[in-house]
N, C-alpha and C positions, 0 to 999 in steps of 0.2 A: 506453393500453397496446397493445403490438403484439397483432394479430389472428393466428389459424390457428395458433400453436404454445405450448405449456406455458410457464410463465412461467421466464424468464433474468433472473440476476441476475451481472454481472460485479463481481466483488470488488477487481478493480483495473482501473482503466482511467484515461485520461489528458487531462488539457487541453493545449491548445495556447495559450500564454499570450499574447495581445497587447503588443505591444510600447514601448506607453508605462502597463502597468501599475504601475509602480514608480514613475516620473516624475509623472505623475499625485496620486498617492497618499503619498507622504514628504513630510516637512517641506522649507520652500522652502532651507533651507542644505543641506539630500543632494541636489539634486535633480539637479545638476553629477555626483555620483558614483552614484547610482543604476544600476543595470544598465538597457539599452536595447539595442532591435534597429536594425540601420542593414543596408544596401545595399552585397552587393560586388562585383568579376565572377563571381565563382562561385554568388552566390546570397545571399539573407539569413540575417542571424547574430546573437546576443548578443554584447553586449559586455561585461566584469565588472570592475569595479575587483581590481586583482591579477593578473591571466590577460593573457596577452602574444596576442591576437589575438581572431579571433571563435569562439565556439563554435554549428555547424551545429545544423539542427534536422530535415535531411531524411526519415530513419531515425523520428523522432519523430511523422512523420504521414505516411506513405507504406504505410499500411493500406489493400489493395483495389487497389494500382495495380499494371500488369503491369511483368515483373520490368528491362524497361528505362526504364522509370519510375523505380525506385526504387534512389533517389542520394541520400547524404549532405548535396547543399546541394541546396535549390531556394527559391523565393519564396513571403511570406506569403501573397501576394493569390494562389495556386495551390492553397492547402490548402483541403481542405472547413469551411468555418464553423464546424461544431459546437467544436472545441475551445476557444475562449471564447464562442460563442452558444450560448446554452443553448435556445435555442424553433430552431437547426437540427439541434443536436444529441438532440433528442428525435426528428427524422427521418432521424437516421441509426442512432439506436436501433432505431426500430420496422423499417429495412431490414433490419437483423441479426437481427432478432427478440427484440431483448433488450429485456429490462421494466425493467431500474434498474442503475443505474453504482455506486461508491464511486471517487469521483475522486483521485486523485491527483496530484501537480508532475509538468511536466517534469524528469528526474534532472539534466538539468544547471543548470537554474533551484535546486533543490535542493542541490546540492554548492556553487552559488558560495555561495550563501546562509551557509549553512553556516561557510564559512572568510575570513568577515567577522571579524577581533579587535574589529574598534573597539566596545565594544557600545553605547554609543546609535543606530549606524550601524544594525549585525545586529537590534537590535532593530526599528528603524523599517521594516527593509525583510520582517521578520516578520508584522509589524499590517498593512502595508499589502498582502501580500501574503492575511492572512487574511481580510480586507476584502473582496478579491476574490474570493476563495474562495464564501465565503458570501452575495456577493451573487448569484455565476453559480447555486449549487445551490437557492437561496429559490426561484427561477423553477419549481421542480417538486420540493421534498422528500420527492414520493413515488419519485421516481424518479431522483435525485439524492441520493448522503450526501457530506458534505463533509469534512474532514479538517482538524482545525484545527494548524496547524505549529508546534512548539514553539522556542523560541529555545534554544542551546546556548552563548548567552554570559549572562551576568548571575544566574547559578546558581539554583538549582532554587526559590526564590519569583517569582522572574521569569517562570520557564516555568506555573508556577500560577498566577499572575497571566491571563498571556495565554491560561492554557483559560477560564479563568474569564469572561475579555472575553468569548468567541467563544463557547464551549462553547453550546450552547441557543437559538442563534440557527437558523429555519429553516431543514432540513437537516443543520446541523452536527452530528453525532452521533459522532463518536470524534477520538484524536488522534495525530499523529507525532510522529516525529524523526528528524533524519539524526544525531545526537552526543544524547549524556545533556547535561541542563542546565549544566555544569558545565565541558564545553569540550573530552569525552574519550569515550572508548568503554570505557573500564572504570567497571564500576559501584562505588560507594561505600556507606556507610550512611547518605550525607548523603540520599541520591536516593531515601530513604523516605518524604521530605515531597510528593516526587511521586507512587510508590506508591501513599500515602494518598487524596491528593485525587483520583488517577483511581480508582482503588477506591470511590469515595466519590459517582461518579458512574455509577458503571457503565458505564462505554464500555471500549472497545478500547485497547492501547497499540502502535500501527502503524509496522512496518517494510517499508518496500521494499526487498528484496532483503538491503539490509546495514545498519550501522552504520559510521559513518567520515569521518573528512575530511580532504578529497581534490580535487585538480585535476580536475573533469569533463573525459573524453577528445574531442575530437575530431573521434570517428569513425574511429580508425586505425589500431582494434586487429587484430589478424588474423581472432579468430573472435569478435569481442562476443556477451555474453551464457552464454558454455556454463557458465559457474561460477558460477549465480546465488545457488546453494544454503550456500555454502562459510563464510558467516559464522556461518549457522542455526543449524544444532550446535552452537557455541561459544557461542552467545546462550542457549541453552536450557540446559546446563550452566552459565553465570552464574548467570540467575534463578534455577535449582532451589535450586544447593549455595550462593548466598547467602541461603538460605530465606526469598524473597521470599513465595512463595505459602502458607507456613506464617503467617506477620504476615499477610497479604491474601490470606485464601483464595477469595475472590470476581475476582480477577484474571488478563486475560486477554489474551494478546498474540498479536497478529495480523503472520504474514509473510504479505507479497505478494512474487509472482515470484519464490518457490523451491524452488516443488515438493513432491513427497512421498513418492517412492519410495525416498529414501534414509533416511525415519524409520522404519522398521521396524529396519535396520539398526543404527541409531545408539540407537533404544532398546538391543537386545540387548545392545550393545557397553558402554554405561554402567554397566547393572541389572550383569553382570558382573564391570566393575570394582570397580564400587560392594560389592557382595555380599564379594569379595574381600579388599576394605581398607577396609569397616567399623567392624570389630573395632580394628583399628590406626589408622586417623585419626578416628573419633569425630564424623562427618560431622555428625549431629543430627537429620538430616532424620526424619518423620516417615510418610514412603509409599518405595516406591520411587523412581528417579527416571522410568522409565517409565511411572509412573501420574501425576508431573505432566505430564509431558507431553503425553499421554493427554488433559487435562485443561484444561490453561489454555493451550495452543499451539493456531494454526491455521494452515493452510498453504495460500497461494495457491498458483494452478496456469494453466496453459495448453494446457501441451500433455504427460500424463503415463501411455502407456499401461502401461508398467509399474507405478507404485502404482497406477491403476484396477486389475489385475488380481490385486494384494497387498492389498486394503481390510481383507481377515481378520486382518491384523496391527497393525491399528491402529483408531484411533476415526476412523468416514468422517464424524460430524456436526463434525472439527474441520479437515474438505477445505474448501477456496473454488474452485468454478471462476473464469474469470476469461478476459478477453478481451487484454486489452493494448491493446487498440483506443486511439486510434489508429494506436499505433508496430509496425516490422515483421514483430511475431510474432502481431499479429493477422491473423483467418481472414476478414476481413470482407470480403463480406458473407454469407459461408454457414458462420460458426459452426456452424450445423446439424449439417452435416457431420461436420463434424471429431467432433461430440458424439456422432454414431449409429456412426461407425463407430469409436471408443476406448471406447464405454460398452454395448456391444451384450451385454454380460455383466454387468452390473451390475445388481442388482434394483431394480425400480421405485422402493421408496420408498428407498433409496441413492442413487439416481439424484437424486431431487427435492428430496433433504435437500443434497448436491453443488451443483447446479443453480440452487438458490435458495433452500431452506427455511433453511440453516445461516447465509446471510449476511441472509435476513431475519431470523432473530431476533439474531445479535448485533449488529447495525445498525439495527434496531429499524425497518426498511421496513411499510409497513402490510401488514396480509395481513390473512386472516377468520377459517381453523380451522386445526385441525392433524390431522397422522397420524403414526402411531408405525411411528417405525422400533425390533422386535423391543419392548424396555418403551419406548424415549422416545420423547419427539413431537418430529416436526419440523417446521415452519411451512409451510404451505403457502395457498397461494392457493382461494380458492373458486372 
């Protein structure tokens, strides 16, 4: 564990995936179609069965480097190690000061993945991709959680199936999705049998940023990133008014990279309408809809000094800080920073529940004791 500063825990952060992780790892008839990195003038790139060229990865690990450094294409052999070494990546940990990651894909390793139809294809490059997963986070599952990736072809026994492979291996402790098992972004009643079984384990059901499938960009957008938020809301009015957490009320879903200063908002805006057309559409729900939210939502963050400074309007034990490390919107290597001067108003134990007690305990990180933020406790380190 890093030395000289309170314990950091980033809720999201990223590998940088080697480039014959797929090839390697699939059965020997995909292995022609498998995605793979190759060599171009511009720099190295994935290649995706489907996608008409390479897609760059510069942006995706150009944390730390000065701002003429940092370019959309450059080379593997230029990146710092850690994003699949896991014994360098624990030394560029302790440079940041942070005590434990919750790793997440490259987003656009993610999207091709994703918009695989063939499913014994989508499937194989799921396994193989969890495989990896959990072999990089075994090397230190105290400081390491890994994220086991759900397949979104072969419907929702499938996706059960594959937590169940992975789920409790070394690190492994919650799980994603870029699409619901089933091949969409609307949820059904079939998607209770997943529900169930992660209910049934107690882990997280983890989003980055969105839901969706989709061509991964490029690099060529105007301003990437400003609209991280923009699926969140509509996801959290799914869950609720599908009364998912009425059937699982032990159920808990986790955004990365979308903030939280717009949830104070988007409560009001609900509880309102909801209050309004009650009466008339017979909704069912059994709380508000701002007390589930409240409740079984958490929201990564990065960079968020306005919900820091709104915490009164909401539950801060359901904040994730969070680095992004390695890609552009990390602060690395003086997180510090950035933490003293957005949180200089924030009470201590707010602070530590933000910081790392919230993602220690829903990611089940070791720790020793706890301290109560107002009645509840938040995890903290001894």
């Amino acid at each position: 564990m890093p030395l000289g500063h309170s314990r950091l825990v980033s809720a999201d952060s990223h590998f940088n995936e080697p480039g014959d992780l797929f090839t390697k790892r699939v059965p020997q008839k995909f292995k022609d179609r498998a995605p793979r990195m190759e060599s171009f003038p511009e720099g190295d790139g994935w290649l995706f069965e489907g996608l008409e060229g390479p897609r760059n990865f510069g942006w995706n690990a150009c944390a730390g480097l000065p701002p003429e450094d940092t370019k959309a294409w450059m080379r593997f052999d230029d990146m710092r190690k850690g994003g699949w070494d896991p014994a360098e990546r624990l030394k560029e940990q302790d440079r940041d000061g942070v005590s434990a990651e919750v790793m997440y894909p490259t987003p656009s390793i993610q999207a091709a993945i994703a918009l695989v139809e063939d499913e014994e294809f989508h499937l194989a490059l799921v396994r193989a991709y969890n495989d990896w997963v959990s072999e990089y986070v075994a090397y230190d599952p105290a400081r390491f959680c890994g994220l086991v990736l759900l397949p979104n072809r072969g419907g929702v026994k499938a996706a059960v199936e594959e937590m169940e492979r992975v789920l409790g291996r070394p690190g492994m402790r919650a799980v994603m999705a870029q699409a619901y098992p089933t091949g969409t972004t609307v949820m059904t009643d079939e998607h209770d049998y997943l529900w169930a079984a992660i209910h049934e384990h107690d882990v997280s059901f983890n989003i980055h940023v969105a839901l969706g499938i989709y061509k991964p960009s490029p690099h060529k957008a105007k301003l990437p990133g400003y609209g991280r938020f923009f699926d969140a809301p509509n996801r959290c009015i799914e869950f609720v008014f599908n009364g998912v957490f009425d059937r699982f009320p032990n159920l808990k879903v986790a955004f990365a990279e979308v903030d939280f200063g717009w949830v104070p908002y988007v409560k009001e805006q609900i509880d309102n309408n909801y209050q309004r057309l009650e009466k008339v559409n017979h909704f069912g729900l059994k709380r508000l809809p701002s007390e589930y939210i409240d409740e079984h939502f958490y929201f990564g963050y990065m960079t968020d000094s306005f919900g820091l400074n709104n915490l009164n309007y909401m539950n801060p034990e359901r904040v994730l800080w969070s680095t992004d490390y390695p890609h552009i919107s990390a602060d690395y290597p003086y997180s510090w920073r950035t933490i003293q001067a957005s949180m200089s108003g924030v009470p201590a134990p707010v602070k530590a529940a933000i910081l790392h007690g919230n993602a220690d305990k829903l990611y089940k990180f070791p720790v020793a004791e706890t301290v109560e933020i107002g009645a509840k406790p938040a995890l903290v380190t001894a």
